[in-house]
NUFIZA-509771 format. One record per residue: residue in one letter; x, y, z of N, C-alpha, C in turn. Coordinates in pm, 1 decimal. Example, Ala and Ser with C-alpha at 12.3 -4.5 7.8 and 13.67 -1.06 7.14 Angstrom:
2
PT residu      nxx      nyy      nzz     caxx     cayy     cazz      cxx      cyy      czz
PT      A   1319.0   -569.0    780.0   1230.0   -450.0    780.0   1320.0   -330.0    780.0
PT      S   1285.0   -225.0    708.0   1367.0   -106.0    714.0   1290.0      3.0    787.0
***
This chain:
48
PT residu      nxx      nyy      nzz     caxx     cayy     cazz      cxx      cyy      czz
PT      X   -327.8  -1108.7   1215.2   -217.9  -1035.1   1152.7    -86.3  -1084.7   1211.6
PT      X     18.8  -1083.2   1122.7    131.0  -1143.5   1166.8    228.1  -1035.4   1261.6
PT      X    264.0  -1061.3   1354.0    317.8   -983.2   1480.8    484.3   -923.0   1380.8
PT      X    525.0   -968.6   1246.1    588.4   -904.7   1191.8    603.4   -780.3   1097.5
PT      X    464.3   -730.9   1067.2    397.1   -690.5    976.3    290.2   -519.3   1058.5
PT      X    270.6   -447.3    968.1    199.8   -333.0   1042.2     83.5   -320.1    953.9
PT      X      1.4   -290.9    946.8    -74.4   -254.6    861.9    -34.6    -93.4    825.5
PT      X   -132.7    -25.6    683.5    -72.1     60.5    636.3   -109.3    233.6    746.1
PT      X   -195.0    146.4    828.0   -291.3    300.0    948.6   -204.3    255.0   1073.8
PT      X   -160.0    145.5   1079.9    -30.6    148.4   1177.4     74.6    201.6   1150.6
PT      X    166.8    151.9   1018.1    261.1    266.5    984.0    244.3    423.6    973.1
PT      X    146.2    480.1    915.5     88.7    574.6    933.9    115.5    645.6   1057.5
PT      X     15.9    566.2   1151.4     49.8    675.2   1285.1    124.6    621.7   1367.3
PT      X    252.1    535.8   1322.6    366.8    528.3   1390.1    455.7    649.8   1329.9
PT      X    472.0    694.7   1183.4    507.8    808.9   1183.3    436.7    928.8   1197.6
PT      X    381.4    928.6   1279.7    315.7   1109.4   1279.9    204.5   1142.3   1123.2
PT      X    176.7   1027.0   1027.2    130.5   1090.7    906.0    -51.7   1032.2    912.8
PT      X   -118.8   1097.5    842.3   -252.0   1045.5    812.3   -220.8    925.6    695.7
PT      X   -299.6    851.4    674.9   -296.2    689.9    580.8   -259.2    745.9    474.6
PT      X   -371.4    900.5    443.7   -371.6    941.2    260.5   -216.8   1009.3    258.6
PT      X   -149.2   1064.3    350.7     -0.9   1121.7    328.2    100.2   1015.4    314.2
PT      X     82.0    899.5    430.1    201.3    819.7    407.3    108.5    757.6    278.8
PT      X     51.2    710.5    179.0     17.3    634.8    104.3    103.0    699.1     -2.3
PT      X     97.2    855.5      1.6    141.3    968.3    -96.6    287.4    956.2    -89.7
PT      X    365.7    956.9     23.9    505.9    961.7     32.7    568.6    827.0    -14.0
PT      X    468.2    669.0     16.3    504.5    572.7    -17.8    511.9    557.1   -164.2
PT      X    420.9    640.6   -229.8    441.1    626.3   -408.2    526.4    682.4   -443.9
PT      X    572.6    813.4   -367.4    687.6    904.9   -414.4    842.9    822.9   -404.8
PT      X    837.1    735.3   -341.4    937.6    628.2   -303.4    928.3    492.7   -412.6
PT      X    838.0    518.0   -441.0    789.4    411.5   -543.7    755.7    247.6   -507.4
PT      X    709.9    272.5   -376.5    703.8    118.9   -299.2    498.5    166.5   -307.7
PT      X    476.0     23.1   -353.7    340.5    -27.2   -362.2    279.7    -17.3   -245.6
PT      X    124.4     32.8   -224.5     53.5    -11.7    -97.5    -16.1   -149.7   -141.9
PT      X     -7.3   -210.5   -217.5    -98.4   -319.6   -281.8    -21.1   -444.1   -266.5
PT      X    -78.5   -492.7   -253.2      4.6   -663.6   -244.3    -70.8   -735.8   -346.2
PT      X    -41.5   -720.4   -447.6   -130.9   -757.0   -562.8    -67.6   -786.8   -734.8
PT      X    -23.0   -868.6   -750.6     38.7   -903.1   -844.7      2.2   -846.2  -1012.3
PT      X    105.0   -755.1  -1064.8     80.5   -698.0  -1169.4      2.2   -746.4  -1289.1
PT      X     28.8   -845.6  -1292.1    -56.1   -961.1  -1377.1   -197.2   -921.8  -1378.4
PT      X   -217.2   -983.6  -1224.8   -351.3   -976.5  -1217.0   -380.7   -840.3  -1243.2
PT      X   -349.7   -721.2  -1193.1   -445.9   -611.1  -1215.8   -449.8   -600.7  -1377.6
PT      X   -334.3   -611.4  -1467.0   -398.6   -623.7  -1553.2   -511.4   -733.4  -1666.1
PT      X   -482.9   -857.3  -1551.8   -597.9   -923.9  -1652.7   -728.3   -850.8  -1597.5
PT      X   -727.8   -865.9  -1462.2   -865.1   -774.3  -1403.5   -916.2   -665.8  -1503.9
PT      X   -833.0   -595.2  -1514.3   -871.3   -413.3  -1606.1   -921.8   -498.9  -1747.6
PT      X   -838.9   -596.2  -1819.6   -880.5   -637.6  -1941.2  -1027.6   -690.1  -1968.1
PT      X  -1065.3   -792.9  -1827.5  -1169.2   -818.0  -1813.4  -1248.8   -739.6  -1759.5
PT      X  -1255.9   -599.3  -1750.5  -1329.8   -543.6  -1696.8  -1430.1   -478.6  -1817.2
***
């Protein structure tokens, strides 16, 4: 892991939150937990 970067259970309990709350507050902000290019999820779903 890059020494610039946290993962999302590091940010988490660097603020005081469980993964499923900050995951919740991060959507309410409208910032992605996914690093995953829109594209793809939807060709994925199409091909699914």
């Amino acid at each position: 892991m890059s020494r610039d970067k946290l993962s999302l259970g590091q940010a988490a309990e660097m603020t005081g939150y469980s993964k499923r709350t900050f995951m919740e507050l991060l959507g309410d902000y409208g910032v992605s937990v996914f690093n995953y290019p829109a594209e793809d999820i939807a060709r994925d779903a199409a091909n699914a």
